[in-house]
N, C-alpha and C positions, 0 to 999 in steps of 0.2 A: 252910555258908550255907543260911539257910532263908529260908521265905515269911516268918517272923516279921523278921529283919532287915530288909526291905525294910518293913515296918509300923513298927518301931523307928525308922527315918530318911525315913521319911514323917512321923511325930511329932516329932521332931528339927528336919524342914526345916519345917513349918508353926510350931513356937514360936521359928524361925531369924525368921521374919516379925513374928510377936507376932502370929498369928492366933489368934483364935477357933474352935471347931471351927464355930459357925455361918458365916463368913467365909470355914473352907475350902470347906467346903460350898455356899456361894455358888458359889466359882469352879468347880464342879463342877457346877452349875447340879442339886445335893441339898439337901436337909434335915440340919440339925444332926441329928437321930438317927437316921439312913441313915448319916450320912460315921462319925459317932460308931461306929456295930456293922464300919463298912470297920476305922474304925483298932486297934479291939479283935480283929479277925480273925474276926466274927461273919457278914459278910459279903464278897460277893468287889467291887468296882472294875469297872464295866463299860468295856468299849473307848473310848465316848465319853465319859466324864466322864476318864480318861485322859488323851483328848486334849487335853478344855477344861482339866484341868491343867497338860496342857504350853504351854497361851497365860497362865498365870501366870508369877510369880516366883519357883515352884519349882525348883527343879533335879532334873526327877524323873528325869533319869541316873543321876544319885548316889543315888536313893532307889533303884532297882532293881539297881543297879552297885554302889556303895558307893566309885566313882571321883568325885572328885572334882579336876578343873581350876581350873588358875591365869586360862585366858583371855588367855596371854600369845600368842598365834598365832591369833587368832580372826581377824583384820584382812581375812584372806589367803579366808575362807570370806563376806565380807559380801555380802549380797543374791544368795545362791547358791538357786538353788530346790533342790528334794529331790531331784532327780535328779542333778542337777552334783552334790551334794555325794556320792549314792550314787557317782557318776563317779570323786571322786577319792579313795574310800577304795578303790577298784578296782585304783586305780594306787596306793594305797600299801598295800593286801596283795603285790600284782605283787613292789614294791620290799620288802620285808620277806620274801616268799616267797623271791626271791633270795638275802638274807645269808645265810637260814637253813639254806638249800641247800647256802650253799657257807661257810659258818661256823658247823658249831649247836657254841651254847654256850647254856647258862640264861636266858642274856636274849632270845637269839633264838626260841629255843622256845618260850619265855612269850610272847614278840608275836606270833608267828606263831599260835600256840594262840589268840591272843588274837583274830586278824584272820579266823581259818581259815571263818567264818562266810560271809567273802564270795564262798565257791563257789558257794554257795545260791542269795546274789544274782542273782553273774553266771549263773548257769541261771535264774535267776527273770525271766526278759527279756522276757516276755509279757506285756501289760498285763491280760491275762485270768486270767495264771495265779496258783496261788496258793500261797503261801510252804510251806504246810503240805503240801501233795501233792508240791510240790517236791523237799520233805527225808526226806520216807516216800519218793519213789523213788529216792531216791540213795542212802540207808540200806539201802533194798530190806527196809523194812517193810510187812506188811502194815497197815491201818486198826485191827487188833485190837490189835498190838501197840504201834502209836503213841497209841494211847486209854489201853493200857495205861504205858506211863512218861512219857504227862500229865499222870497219875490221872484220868481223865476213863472216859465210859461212850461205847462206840462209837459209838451213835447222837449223840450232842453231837459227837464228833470229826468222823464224816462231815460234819454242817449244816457246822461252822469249816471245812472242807476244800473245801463247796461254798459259801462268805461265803454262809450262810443266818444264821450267828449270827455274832458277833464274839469276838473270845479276852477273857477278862476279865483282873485284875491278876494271878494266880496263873499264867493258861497262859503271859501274858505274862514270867513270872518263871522258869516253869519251861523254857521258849523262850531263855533266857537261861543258865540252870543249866546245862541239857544240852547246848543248840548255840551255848554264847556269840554266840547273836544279841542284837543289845540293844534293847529296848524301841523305841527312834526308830525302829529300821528298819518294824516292822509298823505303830507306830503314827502314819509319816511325819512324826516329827516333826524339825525341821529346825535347832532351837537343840539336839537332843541328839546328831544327829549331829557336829556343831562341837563338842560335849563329849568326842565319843568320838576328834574326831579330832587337836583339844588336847591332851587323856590322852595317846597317843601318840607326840606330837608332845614331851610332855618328859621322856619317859623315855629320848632320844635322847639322846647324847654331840652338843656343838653341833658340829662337822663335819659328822656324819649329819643331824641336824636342817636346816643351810643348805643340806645337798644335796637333798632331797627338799622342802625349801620353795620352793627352784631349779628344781625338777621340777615341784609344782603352779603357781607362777606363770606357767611355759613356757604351762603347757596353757590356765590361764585366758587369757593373752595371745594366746592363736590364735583363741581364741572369737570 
């Protein structure tokens, strides 16, 4: 997987629309020939026109994922803010961390692989702190070497470490490559985490699946 695939299904999902590139662009609140050198890889995606992406009718999960959902378990996430939903992908690494513990076989190692991301999370608890310093102290990187397999140059690492700058489409990709974190989580977006949590959700055997949909409804209902 490269930065280029995720430019490939960013082309893919805008003519899914019957967009224009001036049109994408719009929703990106850019110029047809800014979004134009984006989707030629001439250019990087800034954090905010990301986000205004994710208030389209993109699926920019799948554009950075290459996952794409049926939506058939969304019902159970509606009118969930970003933290509820951070909340119950919590308790369902929790439950995934379990099987895999006490059953690894290929499927569980691949979801677990898949979910492993949300250690970061749960140490990321501090409204102050910040994802990036999180994961360099858990790795027990130093700033040199987390600059180094971002491709970035230290001084830009430290600013995104101190939110002086924001990650653009590529750190956000490579955020994804290396620590299967997925884009919604930095970029709070909140229809991709209901993508990631769909995804999921069907790649369960339906047993599995009504017992942990049994689980999140528990917890909404105490709310």
């Amino acid at each position: 997987m490269t930065y280029q695939n995720v430019l490939e299904r960013l082309k893919e999902e805008r003519l899914r629309q019957r967009w224009s590139q001036t049109q994408m662009g719009g929703h990106m609140r850019m110029s047809q020939s800014h979004y134009s050198k984006a989707e030629l890889g001439n250019r990087r995606l800034t954090f905010y026109q990301l986000q205004y992406l994710c208030e389209s009718e993109i699926d920019v999960h799948y554009v950075f994922t290459g996952y794409k959902c049926l939506y058939k378990y969304n019902k159970i996430f509606d009118n969930c803010s970003y933290m509820q939903l951070i909340c119950y992908m919590g308790i369902f690494f929790s439950w995934i961390d379990f099987f895999y513990r006490n059953n690894i076989s290929s499927k569980w190692e691949s979801m677990h692989n898949r979910t492993a991301y949300m250690k970061y999370i749960i140490a990321h608890c501090e409204p102050n702190d910040n994802i990036l310093y999180t994961i360099r102290q858990l790795q027990n990187y130093t700033q040199y070497k987390m600059a180094e397999i971002l491709a970035v140059d230290v001084k830009k690492f430290r600013d995104m470490e101190n939110a002086k700058i924001m990650p653009d489409s590529e750190i956000l990709w490579r955020m994804y490559y290396l620590f299967q974190i997925p884009p919604a989580v930095m970029l709070m977006d909140e229809k991709g985490l209901v993508s990631e949590a769909c995804c999921l959700l069907e790649l369960l055997d339906n047993n599995q699946r009504e017992d942990i949909l049994q689980l999140l409804k528990t917890c909404r209902n105490s709310i």
